[in-house]
C-alpha positions as CSV (number, residue, x, y, z in Angstrom):
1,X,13.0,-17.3,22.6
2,X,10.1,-14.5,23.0
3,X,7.6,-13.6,21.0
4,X,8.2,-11.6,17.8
5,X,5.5,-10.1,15.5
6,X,5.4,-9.6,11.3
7,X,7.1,-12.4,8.8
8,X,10.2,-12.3,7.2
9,X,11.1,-10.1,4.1
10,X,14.3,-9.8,2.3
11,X,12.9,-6.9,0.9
12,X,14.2,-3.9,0.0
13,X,17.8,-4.7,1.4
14,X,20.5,-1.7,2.9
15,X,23.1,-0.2,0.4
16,X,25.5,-2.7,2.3
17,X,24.3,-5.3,1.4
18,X,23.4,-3.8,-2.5
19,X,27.3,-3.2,-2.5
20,X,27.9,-7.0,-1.7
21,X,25.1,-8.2,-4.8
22,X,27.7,-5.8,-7.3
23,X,30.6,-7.8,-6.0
24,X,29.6,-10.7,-6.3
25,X,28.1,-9.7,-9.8
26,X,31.6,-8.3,-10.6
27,X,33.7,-11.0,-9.2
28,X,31.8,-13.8,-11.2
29,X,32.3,-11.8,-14.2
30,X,35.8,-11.7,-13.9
31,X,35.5,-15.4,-13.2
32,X,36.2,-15.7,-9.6
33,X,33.6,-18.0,-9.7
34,X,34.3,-18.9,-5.3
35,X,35.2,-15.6,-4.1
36,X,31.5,-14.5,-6.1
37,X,29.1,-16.9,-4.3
38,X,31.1,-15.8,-0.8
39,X,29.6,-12.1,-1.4
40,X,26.6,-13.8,-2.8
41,X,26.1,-15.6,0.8
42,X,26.9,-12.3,2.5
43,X,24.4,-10.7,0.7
44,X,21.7,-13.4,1.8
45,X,23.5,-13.1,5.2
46,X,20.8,-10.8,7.5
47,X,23.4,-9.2,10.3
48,X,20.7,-9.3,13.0
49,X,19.7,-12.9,12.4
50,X,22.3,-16.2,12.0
51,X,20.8,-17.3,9.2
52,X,23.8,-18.2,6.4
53,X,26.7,-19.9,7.5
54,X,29.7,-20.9,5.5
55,X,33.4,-21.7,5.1
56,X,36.2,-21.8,2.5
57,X,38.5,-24.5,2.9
58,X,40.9,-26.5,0.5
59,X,39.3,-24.3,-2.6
60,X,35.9,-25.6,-1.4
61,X,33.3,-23.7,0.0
62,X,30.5,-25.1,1.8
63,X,27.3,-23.5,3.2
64,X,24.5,-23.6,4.5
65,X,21.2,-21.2,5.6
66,X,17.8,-21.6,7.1
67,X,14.4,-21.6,5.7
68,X,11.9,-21.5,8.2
69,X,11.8,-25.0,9.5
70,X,14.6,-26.4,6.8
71,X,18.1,-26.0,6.7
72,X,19.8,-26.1,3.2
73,X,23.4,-27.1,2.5
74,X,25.6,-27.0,-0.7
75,X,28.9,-26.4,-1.5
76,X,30.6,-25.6,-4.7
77,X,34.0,-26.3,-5.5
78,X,34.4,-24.1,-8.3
79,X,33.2,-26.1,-10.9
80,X,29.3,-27.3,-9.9
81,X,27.1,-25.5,-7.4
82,X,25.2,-27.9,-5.4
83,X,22.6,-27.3,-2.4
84,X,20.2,-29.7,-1.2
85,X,17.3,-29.6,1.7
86,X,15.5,-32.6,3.4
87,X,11.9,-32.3,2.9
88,X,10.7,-35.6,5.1
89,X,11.5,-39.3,5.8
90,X,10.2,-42.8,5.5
91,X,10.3,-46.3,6.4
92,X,8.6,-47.8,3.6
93,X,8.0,-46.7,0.3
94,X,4.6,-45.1,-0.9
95,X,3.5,-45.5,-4.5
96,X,0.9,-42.2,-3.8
97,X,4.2,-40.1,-2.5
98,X,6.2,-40.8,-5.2
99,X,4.3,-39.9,-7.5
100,X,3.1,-36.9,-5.9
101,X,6.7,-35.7,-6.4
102,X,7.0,-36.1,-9.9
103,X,4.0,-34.2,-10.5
104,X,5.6,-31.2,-8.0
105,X,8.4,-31.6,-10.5
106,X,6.7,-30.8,-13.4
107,X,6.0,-27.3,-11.1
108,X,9.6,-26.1,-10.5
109,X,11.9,-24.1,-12.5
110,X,15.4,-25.1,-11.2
111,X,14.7,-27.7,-8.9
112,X,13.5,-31.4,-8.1
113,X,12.7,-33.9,-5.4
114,X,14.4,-37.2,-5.3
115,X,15.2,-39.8,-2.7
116,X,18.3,-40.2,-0.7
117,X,18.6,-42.4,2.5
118,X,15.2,-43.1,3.0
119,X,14.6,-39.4,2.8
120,X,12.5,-36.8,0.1
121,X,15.1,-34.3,-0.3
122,X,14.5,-31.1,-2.9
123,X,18.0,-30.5,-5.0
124,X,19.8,-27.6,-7.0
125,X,22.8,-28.7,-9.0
126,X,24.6,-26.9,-11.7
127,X,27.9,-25.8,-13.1
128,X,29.3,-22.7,-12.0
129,X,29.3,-21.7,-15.8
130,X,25.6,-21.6,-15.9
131,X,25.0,-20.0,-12.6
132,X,25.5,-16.4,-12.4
133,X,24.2,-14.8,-8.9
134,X,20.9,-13.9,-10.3
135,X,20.5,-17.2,-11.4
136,X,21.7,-18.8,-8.1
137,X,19.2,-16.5,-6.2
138,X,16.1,-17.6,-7.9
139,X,17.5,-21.3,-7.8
140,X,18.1,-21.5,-4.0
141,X,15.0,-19.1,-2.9
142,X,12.8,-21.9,-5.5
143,X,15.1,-24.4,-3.3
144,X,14.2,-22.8,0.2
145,X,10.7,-21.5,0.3
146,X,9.5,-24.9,-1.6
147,X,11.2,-27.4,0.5
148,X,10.2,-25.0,3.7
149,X,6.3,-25.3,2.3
150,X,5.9,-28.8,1.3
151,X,7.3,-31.0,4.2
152,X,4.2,-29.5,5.9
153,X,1.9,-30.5,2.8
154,X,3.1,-33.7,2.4
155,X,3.4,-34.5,6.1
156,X,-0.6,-33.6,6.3
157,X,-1.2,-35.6,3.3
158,X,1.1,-38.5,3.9
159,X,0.5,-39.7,7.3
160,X,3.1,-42.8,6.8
161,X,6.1,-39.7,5.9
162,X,8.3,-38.8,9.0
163,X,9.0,-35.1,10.6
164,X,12.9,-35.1,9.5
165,X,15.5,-32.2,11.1
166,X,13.3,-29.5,11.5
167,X,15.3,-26.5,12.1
168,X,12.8,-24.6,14.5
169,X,12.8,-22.4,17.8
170,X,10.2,-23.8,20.6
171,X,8.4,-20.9,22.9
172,X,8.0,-21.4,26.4
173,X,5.3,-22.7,27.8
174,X,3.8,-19.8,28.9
175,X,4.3,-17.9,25.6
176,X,2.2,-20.6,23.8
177,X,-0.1,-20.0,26.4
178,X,-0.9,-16.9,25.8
179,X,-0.7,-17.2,21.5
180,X,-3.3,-20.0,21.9
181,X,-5.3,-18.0,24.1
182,X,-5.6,-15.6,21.6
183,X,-6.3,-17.4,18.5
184,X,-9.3,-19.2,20.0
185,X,-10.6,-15.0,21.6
186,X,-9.9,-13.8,18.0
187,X,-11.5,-16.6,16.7
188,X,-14.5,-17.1,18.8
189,X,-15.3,-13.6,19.3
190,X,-15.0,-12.9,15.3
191,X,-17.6,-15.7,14.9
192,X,-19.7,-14.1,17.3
193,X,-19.6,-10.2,16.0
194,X,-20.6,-11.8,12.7
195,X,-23.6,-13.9,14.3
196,X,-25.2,-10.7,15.5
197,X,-24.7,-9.4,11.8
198,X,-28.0,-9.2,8.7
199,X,-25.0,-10.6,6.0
200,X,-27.7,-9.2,3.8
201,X,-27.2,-5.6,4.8
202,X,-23.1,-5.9,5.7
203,X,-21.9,-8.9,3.6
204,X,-18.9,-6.4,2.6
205,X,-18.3,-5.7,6.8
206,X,-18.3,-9.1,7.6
207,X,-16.1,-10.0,4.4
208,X,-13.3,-7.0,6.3
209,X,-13.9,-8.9,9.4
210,X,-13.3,-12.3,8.4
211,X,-9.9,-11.3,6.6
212,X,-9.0,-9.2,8.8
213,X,-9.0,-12.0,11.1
214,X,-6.9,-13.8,9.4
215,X,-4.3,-11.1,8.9
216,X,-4.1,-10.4,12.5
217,X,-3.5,-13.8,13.1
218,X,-0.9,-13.8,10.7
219,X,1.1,-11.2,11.8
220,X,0.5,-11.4,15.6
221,X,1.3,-15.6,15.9
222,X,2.6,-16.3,12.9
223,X,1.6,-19.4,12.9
224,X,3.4,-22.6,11.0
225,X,2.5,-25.5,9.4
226,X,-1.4,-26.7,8.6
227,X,-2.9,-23.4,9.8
228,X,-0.7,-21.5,7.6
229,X,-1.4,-23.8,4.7
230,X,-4.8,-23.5,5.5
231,X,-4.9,-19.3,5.8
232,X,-3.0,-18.8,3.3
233,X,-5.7,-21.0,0.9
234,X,-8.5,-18.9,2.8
235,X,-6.9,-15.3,1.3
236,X,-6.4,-16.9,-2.1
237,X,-9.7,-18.5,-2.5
238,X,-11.5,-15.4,-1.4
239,X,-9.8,-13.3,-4.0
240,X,-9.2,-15.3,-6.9
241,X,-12.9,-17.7,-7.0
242,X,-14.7,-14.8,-9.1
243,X,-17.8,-17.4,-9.8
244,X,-19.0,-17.3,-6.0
245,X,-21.0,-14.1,-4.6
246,X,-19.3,-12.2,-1.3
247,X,-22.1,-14.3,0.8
248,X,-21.2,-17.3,-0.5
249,X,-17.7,-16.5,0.4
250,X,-18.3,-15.3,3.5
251,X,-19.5,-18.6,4.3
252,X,-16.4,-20.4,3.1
253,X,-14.9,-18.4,5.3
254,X,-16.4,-18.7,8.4
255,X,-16.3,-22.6,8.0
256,X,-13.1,-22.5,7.3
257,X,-12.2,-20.5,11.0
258,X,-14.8,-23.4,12.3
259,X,-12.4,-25.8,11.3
260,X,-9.3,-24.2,12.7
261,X,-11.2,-23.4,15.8
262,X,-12.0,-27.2,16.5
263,X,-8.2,-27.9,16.3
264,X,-7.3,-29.6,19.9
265,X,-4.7,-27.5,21.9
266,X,-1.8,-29.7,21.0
267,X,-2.2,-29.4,17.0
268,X,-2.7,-25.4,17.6
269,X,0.7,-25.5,19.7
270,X,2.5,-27.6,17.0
271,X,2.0,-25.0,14.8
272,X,3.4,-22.0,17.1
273,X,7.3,-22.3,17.0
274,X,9.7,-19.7,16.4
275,X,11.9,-19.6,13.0
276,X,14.9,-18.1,10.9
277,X,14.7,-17.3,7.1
278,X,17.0,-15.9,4.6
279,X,13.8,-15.8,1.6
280,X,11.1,-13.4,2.0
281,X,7.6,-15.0,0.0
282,X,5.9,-12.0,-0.8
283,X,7.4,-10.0,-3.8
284,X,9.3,-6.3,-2.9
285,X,6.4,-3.5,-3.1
286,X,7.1,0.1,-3.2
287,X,4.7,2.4,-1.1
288,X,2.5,3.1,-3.8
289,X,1.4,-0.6,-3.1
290,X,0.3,0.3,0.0
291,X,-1.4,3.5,-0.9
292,X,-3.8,1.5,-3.5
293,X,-4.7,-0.8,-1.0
294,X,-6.0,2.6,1.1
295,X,-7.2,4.2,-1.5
296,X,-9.6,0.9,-2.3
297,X,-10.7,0.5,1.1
298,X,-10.6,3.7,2.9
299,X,-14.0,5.5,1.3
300,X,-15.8,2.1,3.2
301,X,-15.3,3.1,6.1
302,X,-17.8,6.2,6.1
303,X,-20.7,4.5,5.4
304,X,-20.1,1.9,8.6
305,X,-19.4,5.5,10.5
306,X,-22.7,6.5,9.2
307,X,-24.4,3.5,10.2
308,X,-23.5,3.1,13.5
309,X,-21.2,0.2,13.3
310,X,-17.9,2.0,14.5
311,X,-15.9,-1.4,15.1
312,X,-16.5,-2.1,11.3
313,X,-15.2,1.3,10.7
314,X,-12.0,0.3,12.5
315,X,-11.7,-3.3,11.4
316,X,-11.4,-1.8,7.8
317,X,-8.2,0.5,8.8
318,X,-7.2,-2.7,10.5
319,X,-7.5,-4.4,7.4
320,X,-5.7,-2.2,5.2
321,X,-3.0,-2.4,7.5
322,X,-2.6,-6.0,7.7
323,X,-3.4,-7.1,3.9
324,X,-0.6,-4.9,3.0
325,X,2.0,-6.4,5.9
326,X,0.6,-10.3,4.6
327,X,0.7,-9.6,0.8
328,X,3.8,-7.0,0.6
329,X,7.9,-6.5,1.1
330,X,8.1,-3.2,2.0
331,X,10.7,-1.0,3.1
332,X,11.6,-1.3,6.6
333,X,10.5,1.9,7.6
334,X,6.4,1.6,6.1
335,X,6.3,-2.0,7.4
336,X,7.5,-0.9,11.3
337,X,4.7,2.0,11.2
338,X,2.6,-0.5,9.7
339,X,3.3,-3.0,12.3
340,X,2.8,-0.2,15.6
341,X,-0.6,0.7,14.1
342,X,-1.8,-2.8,14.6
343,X,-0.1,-3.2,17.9
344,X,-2.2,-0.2,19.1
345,X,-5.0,-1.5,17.7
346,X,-4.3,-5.3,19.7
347,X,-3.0,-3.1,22.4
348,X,-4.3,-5.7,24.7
349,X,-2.3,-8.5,23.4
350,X,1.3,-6.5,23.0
351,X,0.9,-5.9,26.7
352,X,0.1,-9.3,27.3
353,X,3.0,-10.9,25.7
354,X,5.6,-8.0,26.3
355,X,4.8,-7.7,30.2
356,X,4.2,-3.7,30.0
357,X,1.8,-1.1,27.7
358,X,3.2,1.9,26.4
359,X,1.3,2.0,23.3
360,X,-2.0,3.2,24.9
361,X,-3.2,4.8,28.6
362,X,-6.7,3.8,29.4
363,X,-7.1,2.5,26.1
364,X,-5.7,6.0,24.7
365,X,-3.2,5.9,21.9
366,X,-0.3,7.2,23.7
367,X,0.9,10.3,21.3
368,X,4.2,11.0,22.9
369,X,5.4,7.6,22.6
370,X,4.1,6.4,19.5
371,X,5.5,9.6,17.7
372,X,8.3,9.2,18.8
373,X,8.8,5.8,17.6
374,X,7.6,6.6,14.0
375,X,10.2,9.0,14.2
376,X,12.6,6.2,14.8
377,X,11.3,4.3,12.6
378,X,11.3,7.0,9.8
379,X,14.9,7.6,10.0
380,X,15.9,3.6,9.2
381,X,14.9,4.9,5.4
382,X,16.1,8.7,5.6
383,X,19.7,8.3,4.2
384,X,18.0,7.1,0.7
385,X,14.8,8.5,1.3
386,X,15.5,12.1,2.7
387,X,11.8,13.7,1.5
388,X,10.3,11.3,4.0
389,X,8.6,13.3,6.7
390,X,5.4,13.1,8.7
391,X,3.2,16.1,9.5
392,X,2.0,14.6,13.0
393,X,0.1,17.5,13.4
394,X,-2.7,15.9,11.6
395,X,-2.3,12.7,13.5
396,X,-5.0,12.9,16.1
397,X,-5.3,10.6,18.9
398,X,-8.6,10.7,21.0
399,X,-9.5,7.2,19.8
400,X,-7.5,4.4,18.1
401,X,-10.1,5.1,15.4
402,X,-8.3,8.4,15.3
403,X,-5.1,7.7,15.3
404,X,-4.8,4.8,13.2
405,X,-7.2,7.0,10.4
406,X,-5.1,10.1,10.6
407,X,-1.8,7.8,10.5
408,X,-3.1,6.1,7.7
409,X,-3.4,9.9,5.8
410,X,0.0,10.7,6.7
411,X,1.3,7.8,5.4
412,X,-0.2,8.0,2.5
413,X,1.8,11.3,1.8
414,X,4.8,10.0,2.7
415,X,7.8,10.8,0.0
416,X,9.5,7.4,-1.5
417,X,11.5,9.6,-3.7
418,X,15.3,9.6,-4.2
């Protein structure tokens, strides 16, 4: 299937498909209730991905789309609206699961679990009267992004729960080969660098290292499942547990990549599959997001510069980078740029998974061809964006430090304006 890098977002959508969201707006205002929730799938509908399917027959429409590993189906008929995904199966009933899914009830806004067939499944029904498009959105991305998120949980938690129709994309063998390669090189040799470190003198250093581990994981294998349940706790606990010290965190931290580096090759593999979604997770951020996140980090990095401890230095520019790829939706142009700085930075692995590198020569950013690119990629936003141009005579690139620093400036002057 090959090997793609950066997660899903719905973000930031083309006028297209902003033309189909009025029509379907319009059309259930004038109480074309069917003919609505068509444009409403085509507006889900991503044209370079077959993600929503659906078909009108006999006055009913049924559909479905994929959510990561989940498929959800519905159907309305003009009167209800109706979609339902299967979370997991059993053969015998469990007291403890049950009533784990009455407390995940209490949790959701316009869903619930139930049981049908020996199965968990998560549902959505309503009538068509109370479901206008915005409310239908929320319902079905609640329906989608939960149902896609707990059949891992529960799986974990409930060992006597079964796998059911997981809608997923295996890679060959040799391109989970070289994803688990990497995660135990990033991992191991993280744990090293940080070994070698006084956490005294660079708790804040080894704090960018650790998450920026993490992000580069993230974004480079994307992993599934329990690593990405257990990731995504890592970020949150880092940043939200304000009673524990940066070295105390640190060493959460660095247990916590302990634990998912002692994960036997098979579980790492599980976890590595390829997947379609219609539902970003992270919210839609303009560029100003992007710019606090650099303007909050970037004065660290003089003071590794100044100390001798140029691979911090870097790892912070890293880090900007891939905090604002895991924790924003951006528009398409900021998040390819985004994405090509940390290629060049993990040069080593692009060329490894794509067969050929013509991001860097001898390690050298390669100016001609990455400038080009960001050209490219500039243009994708330039019909609503037309102030959006790039001095890249300040880029420099005699280093990757160089490059992605200078980069980093330029973006950060970069015109979002109407």
């Amino acid at each position: 299937m090959g090997i793609t890098f950066g997660r899903f977002t719905d973000a930031f959508k083309p006028k297209a498909k902003i033309d189909k969201w009025n029509e379907c707006d319009r059309l259930y205002n004038e109480k074309s209730y069917i003919q609505s929730y068509i444009s409403f799938l085509d507006y889900l509908k991503d044209d370079s991905v077959n993600n929503v399917f659906y078909k009108l027959e006999n006055g009913m429409l049924t559909f479905q789309f994929l959510q990561g590993s989940k498929e959800i189906r519905g159907f309305s008929d003009g009167q209800k609206v109706s979609a339902m995904a299967i979370v997991a199966g059993y053969e015998k009933t469990n007291v403890a699961v049950f009533r784990r899914l009455m407390e995940l009830n209490y949790t959701l806004y316009y869903t619930r679990f139930a049981i049908k067939d020996n199965k968990i499944v998560l549902k959505f029904d309503s009538s068509v009267l109370d479901c206008s498009p915005n409310k239908l959105y929320y319902a079905l991305k609640e329906l989608a992004t939960r149902a896609d998120k707990q059949d891992d949980i529960l799986l974990t938690e409930f060992k006597s729960l079964i796998n059911a129709e997981a809608k997923t994309e295996a890679y060959t063998g040799e391109e989970s080969a070289v994803m688990l390669k990497y995660y135990r090189k990033w991992i191991s040799e993280t744990l090293q660098r940080v070994s070698a470190l006084n956490r005294e003198q660079v708790s804040g250093g080894i704090s960018y290292i650790y998450l920026n581990l993490l992000y580069r994981i993230d974004y480079f294998l994307m992993p599934q499942g329990s690593i990405l349940n257990e990731m995504e706790k890592m970020s949150w606990n880092y940043f939200n547990n304000k009673d524990l010290q940066t070295i105390q965190k640190i060493g959460l931290l660095e247990d916590d990549f302990k634990k998912l580096l002692e994960f036997d090759d098979d579980k790492v593999r599980s976890n590595f599959y390829g997947t379609k979604s219609t539902f970003g997770i992270v919210q839609p951020t303009n560029k100003e997001g992007v710019n606090d996140v650099i303007t909050n980090n970037i004065q660290n990095v003089k003071w590794y510069l100044d100390n001798n401890y140029p691979d911090i230095a870097l790892v912070i520019l890293e880090y900007i980078i891939g905090y604002s790829l895991f924790s924003y939706g951006l528009n398409v142009s900021i998040r390819k740029i985004l994405g090509l700085l940390l290629q060049v930075i993990n040069s080593d692995y692009v060329s490894e998974v794509n067969g050929k590198n013509e991001l860097t020569v001898n390690d050298v950013p390669n100016r001609d061809y990455l400038v080009n690119e960001i050209t490219k990629y500039l243009s994708l936003d330039k019909d609503e964006y037309p102030e959006i141009n790039m001095d890249f005579t300040k880029i420099k690139s005699d280093t990757k430090y160089d490059f992605i620093k200078t980069t980093l400036d330029e973006i950060f002057n970069l015109n979002y304006k109407n």
